[in-house]
C-alpha positions as a printed Julia matrix, in Angstrom:
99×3 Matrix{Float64}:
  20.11  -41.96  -32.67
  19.28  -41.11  -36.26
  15.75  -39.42  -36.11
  14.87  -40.21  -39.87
  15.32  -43.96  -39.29
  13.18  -45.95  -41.12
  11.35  -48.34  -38.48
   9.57  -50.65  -41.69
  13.29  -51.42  -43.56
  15.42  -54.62  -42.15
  18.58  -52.46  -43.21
  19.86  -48.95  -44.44
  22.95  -46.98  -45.43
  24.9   -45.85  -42.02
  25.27  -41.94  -41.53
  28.29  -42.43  -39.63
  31.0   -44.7   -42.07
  28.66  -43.44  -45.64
  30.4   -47.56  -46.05
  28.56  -49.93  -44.11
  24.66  -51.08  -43.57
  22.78  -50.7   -40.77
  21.15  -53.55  -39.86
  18.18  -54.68  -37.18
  19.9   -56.93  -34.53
  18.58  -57.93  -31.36
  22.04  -57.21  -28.96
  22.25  -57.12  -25.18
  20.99  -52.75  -23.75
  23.29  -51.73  -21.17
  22.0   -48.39  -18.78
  22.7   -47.24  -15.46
  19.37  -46.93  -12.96
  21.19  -44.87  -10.34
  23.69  -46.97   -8.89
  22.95  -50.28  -10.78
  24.08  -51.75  -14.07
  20.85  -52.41  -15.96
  21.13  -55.37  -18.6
  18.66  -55.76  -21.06
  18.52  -58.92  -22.97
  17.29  -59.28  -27.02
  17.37  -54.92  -27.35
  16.62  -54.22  -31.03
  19.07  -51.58  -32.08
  20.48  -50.95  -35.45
  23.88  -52.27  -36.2
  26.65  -51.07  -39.18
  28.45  -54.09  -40.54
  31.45  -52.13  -41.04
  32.08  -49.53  -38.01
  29.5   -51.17  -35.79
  27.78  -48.04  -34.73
  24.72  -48.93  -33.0
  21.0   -47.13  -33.28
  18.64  -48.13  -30.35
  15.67  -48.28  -31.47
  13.61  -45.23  -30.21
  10.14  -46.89  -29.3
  12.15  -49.38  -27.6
  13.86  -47.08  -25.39
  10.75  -45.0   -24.75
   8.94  -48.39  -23.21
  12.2   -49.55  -21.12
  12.67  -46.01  -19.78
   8.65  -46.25  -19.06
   9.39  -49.11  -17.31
  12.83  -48.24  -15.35
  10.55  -44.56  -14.54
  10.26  -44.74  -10.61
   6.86  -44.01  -10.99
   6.07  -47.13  -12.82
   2.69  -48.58  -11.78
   1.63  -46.35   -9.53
  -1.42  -43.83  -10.66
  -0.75  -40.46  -12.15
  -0.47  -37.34  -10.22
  -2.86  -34.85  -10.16
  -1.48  -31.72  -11.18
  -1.97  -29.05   -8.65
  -4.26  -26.15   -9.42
  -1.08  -23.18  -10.79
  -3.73  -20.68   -9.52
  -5.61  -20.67   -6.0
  -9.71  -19.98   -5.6
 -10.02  -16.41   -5.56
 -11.35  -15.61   -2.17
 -14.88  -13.97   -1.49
 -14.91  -10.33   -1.06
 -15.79   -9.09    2.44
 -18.96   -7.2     3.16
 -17.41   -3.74    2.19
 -17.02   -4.57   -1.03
 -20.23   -5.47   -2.25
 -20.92   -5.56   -6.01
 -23.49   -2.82   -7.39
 -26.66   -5.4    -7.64
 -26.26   -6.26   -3.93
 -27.13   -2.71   -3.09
């Protein structure tokens, strides 16, 4: 998917044919979750009238692949501390104002 796609224009020029026009339809997403065929219906992607290469639309794939995540709904994780609590020195090594 084009990176540069303007997301506020109903159509542009397609990268792939330099002939045709992409334009915003809402077509039927197809993805596999693991094992399953996932069907979305009413996807926005871009379409070219001519070769019929098809653009998803990126915010639209960032929500359904929010939603699909098998971590939906539940709360976030706490990342675990990278570093553990430096221990307490024993008595033999006492700092210089505890003298």
């Amino acid at each position: 998917m084009s990176e540069t796609q303007p997301e506020n224009r109903s159509s542009f020029p397609c990268n792939e044919c330099q002939a045709g026009v992409m334009n915003l339809q809402f077509i039927t997403y197809f993805t596999w979750l693991n094992d399953e065929l996932v069907t979305v219906p009413n996807f926005p992607a871009w379409v070219c009238d001519v070769c019929g290469k098809r653009e998803y639309d990126q915010r639209a794939v960032s929500w359904l692949t929010t939603l699909l995540s098998p971590n939906a709904g539940q709360p976030p994780r706490r990342k675990h501390n990278l570093h553990p609590p430096l221990r307490r020195r024993g008595n033999d090594a006492r700092r210089p104002s505890d003298q």
